[in-house]
N, CA, C and O atoms as a Tinker XYZ file with bonds, in Angstrom:
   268  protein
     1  N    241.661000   89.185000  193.211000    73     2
     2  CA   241.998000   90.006000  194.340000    64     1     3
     3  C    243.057000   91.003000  193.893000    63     2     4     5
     4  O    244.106000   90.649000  193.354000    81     3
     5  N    242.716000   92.319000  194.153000    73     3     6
     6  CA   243.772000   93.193000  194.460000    64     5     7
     7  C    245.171000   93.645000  195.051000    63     6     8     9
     8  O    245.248000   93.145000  196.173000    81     7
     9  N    246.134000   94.268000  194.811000    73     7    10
    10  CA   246.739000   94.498000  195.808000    64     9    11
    11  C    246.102000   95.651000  196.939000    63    10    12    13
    12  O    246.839000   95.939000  197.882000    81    11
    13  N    244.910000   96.231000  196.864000    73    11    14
    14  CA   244.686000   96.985000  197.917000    64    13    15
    15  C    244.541000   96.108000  198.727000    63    14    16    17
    16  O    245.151000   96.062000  199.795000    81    15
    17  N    243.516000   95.090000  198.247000    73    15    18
    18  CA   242.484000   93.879000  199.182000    64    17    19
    19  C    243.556000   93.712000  200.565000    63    18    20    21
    20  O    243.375000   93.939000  201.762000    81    19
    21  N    245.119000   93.045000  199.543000    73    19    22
    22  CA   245.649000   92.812000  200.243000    64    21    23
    23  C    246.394000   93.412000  201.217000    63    22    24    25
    24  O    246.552000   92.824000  202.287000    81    23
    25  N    246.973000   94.699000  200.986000    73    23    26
    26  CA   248.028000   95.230000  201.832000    64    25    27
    27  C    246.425000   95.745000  203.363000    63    26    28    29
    28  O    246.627000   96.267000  204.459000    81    27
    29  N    245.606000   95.487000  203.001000    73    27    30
    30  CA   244.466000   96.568000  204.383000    64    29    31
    31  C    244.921000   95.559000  204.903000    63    30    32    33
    32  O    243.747000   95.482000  204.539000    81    31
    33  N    245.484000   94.471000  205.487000    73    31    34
    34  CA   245.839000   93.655000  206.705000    64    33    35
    35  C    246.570000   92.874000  206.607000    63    34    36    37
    36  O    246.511000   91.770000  207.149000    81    35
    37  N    247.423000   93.277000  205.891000    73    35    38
    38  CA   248.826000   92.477000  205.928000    64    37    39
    39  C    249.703000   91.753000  206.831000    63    38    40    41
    40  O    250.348000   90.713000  206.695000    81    39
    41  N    249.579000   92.453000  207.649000    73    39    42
    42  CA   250.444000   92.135000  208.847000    64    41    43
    43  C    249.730000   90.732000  209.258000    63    42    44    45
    44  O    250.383000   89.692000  209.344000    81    43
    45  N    247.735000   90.822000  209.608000    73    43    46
    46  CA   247.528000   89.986000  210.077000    64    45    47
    47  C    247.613000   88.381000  209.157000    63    46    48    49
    48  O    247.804000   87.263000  209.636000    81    47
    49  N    247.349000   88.856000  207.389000    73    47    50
    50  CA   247.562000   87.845000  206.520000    64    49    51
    51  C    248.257000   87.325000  206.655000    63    50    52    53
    52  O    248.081000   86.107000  206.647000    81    51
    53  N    249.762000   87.961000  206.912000    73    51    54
    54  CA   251.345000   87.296000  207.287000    64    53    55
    55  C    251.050000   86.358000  208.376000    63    54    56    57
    56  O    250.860000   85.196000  208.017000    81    55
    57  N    250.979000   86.587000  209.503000    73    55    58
    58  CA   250.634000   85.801000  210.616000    64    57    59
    59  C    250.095000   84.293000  210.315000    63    58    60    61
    60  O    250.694000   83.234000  210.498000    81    59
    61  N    248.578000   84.543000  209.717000    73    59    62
    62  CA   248.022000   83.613000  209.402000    64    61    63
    63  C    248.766000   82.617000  208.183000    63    62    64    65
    64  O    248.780000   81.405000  208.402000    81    63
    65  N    249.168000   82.958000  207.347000    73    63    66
    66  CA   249.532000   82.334000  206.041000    64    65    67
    67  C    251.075000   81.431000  206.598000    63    66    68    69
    68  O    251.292000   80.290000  206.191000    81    67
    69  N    252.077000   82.183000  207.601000    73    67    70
    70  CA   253.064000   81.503000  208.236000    64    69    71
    71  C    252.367000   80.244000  209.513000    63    70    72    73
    72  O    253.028000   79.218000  209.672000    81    71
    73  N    251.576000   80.355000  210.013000    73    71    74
    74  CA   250.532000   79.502000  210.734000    64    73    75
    75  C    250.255000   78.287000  209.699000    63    74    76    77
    76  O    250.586000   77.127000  209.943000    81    75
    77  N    249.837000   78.555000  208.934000    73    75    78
    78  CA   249.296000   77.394000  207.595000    64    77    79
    79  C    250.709000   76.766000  207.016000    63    78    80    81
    80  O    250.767000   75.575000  206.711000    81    79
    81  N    251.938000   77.719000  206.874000    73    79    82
    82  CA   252.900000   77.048000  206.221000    64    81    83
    83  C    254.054000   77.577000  206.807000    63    82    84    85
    84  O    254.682000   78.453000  206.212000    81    83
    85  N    254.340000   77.246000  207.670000    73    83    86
    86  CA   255.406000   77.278000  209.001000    64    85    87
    87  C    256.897000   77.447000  208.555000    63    86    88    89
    88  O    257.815000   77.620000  209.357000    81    87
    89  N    257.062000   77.373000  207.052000    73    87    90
    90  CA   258.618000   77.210000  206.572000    64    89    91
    91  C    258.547000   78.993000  205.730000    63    90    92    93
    92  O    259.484000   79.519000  205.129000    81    91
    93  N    257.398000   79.486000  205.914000    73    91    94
    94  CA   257.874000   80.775000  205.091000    64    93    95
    95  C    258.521000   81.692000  205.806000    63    94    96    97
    96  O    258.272000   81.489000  206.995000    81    95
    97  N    259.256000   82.634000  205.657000    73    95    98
    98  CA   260.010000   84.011000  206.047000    64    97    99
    99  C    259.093000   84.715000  206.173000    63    98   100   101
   100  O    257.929000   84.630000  205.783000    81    99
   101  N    259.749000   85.610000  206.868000    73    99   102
   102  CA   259.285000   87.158000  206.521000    64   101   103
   103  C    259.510000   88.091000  205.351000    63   102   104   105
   104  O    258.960000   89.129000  204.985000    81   103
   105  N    260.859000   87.102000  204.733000    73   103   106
   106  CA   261.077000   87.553000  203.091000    64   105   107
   107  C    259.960000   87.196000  202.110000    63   106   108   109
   108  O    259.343000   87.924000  201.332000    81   107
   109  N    259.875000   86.062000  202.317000    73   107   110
   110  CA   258.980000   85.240000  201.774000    64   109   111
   111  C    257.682000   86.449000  201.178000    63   110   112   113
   112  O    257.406000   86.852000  200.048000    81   111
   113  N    257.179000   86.710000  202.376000    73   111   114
   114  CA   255.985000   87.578000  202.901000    64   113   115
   115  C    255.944000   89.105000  202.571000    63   114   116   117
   116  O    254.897000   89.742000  202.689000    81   115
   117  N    257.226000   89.727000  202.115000    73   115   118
   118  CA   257.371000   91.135000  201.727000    64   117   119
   119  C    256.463000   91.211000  200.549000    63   118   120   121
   120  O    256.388000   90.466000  199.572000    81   119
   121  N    255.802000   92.259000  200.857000    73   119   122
   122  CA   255.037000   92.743000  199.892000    64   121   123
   123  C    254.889000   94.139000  199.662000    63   122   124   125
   124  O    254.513000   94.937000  200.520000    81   123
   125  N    255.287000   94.512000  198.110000    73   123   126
   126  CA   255.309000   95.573000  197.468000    64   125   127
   127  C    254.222000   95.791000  196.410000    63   126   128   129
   128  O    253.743000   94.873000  195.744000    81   127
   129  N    253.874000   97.067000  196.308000    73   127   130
   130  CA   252.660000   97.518000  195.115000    64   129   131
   131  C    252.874000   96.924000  193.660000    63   130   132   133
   132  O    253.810000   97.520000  193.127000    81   131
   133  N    252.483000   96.230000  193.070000    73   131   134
   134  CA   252.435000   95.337000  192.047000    64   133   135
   135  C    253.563000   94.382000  191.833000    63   134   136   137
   136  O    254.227000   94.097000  190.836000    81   135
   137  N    253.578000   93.907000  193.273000    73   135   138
   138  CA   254.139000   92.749000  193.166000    64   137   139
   139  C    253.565000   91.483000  193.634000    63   138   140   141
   140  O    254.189000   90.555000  194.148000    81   139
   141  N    251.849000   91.575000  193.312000    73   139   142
   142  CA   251.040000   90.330000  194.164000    64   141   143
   143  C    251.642000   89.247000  193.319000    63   142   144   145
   144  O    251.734000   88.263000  194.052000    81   143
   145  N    252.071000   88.979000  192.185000    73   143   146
   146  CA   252.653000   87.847000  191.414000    64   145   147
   147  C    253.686000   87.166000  191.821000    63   146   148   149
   148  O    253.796000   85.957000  192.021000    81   147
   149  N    254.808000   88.435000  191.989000    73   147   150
   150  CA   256.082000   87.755000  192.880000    64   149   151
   151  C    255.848000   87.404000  194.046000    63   150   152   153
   152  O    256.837000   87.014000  194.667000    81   151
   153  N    255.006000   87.403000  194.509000    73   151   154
   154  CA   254.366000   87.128000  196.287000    64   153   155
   155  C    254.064000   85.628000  196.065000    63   154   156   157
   156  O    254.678000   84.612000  196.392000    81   155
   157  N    253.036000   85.813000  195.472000    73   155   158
   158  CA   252.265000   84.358000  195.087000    64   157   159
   159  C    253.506000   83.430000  193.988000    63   158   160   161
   160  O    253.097000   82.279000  193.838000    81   159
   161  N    254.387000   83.591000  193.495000    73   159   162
   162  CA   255.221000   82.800000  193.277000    64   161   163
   163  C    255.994000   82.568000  194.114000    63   162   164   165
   164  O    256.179000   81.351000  194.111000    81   163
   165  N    256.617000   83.076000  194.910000    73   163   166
   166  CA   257.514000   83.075000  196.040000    64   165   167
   167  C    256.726000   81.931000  197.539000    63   166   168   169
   168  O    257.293000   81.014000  198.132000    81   167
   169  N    255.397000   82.426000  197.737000    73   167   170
   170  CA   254.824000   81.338000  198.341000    64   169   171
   171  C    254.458000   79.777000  197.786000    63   170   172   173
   172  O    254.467000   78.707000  198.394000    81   171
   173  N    254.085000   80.145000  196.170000    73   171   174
   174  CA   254.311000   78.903000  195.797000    64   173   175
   175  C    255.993000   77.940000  195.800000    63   174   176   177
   176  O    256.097000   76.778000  196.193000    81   175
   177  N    256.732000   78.486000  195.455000    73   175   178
   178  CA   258.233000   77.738000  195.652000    64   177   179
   179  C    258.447000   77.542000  196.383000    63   178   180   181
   180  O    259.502000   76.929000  196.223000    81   179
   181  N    258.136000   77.591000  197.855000    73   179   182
   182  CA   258.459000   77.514000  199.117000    64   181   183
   183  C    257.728000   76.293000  199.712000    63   182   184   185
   184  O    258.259000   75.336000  200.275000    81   183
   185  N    256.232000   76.525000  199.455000    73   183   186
   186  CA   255.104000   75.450000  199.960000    64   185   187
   187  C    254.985000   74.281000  199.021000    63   186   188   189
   188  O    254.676000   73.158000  199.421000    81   187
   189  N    255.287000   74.626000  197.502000    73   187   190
   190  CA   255.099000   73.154000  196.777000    64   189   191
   191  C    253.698000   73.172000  196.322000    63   190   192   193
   192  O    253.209000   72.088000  196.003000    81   191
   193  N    252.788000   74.518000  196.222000    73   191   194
   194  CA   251.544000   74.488000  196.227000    64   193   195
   195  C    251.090000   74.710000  195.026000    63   194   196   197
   196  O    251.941000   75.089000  194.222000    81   195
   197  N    249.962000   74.589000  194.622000    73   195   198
   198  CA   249.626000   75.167000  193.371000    64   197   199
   199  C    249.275000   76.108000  193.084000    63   198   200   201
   200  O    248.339000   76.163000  193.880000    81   199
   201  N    249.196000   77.478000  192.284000    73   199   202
   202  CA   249.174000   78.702000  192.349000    64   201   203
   203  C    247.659000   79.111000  192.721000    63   202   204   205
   204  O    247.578000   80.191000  193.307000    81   203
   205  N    246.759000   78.613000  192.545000    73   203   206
   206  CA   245.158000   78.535000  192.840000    64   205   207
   207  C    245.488000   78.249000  194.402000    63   206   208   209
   208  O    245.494000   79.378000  194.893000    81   207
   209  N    245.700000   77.535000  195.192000    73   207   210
   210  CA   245.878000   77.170000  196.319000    64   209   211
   211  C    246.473000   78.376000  197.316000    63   210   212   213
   212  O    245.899000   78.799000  198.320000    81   211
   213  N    247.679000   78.795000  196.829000    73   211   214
   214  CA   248.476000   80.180000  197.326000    64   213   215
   215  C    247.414000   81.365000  197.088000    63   214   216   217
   216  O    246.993000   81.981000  198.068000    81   215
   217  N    247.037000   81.641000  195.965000    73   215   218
   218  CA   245.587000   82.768000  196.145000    64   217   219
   219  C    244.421000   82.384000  196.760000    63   218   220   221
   220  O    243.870000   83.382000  197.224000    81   219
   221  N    243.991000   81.684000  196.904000    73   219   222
   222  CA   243.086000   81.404000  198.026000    64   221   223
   223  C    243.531000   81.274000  199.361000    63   222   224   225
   224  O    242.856000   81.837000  200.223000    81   223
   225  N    244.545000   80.635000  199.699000    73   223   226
   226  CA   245.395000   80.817000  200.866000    64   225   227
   227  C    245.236000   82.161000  201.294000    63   226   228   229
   228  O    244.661000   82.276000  202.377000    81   227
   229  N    245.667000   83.422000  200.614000    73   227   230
   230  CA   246.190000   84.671000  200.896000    64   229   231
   231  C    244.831000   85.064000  200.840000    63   230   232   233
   232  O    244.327000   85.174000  201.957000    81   231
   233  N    243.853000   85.384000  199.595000    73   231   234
   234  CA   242.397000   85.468000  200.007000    64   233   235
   235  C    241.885000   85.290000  201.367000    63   234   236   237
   236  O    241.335000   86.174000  202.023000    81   235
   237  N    242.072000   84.261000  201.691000    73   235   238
   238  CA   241.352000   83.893000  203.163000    64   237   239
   239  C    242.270000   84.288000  204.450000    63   238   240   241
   240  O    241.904000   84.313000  205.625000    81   239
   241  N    243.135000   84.491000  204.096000    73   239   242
   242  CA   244.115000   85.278000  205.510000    64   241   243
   243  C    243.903000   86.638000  205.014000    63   242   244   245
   244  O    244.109000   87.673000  205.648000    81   243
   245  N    243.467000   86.530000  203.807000    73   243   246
   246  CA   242.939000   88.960000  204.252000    64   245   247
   247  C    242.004000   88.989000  204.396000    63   246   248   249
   248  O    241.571000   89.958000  205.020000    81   247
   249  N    241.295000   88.207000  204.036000    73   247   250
   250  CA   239.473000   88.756000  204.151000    64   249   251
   251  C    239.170000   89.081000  205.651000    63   250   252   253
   252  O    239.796000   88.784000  206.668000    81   251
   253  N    237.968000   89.811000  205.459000    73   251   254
   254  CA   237.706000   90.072000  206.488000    64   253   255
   255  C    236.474000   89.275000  207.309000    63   254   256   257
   256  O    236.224000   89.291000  208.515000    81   255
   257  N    236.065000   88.849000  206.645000    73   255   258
   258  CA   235.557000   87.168000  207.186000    64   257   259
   259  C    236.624000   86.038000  207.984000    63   258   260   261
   260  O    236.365000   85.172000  208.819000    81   259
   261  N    237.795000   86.403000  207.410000    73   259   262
   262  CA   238.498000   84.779000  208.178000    64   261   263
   263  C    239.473000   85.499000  209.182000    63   262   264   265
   264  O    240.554000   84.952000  209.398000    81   263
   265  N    239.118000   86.904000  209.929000    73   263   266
   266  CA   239.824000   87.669000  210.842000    64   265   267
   267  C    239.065000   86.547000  212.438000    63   266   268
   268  O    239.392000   86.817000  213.594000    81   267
């Protein structure tokens, strides 16, 4: 996945991904243009998850299937 993929619905990804893991920020959740790595590490340290888990997580809160 891209960072375009991601920023086309961000807002609603955020929503969803804090729904699934209730302890993240809105810091947490900032997202800047080539920073999908620091994103997905930052959700991993927080959730305890495994980095496969956090990209699919975020995958499925942008797609436009899981709207």
């Amino acid at each position: 996945m891209n960072n375009l993929e991601i920023k086309g619905d961000w807002n609603i990804a955020k929503g969803k991904l804090k729904q699934k893991w209730g302890n993240l920020t809105d810091n947490d959740l900032e997202f800047a243009d080539g920073k999908h790595v620091e994103l997905y590490g930052r959700i991993q340290k927080r959730t305890g998850q495994s980095l496969e888990a956090v990209e699919k997580a975020v995958k499925e809160a942008s797609s436009c299937g899981g709207l």
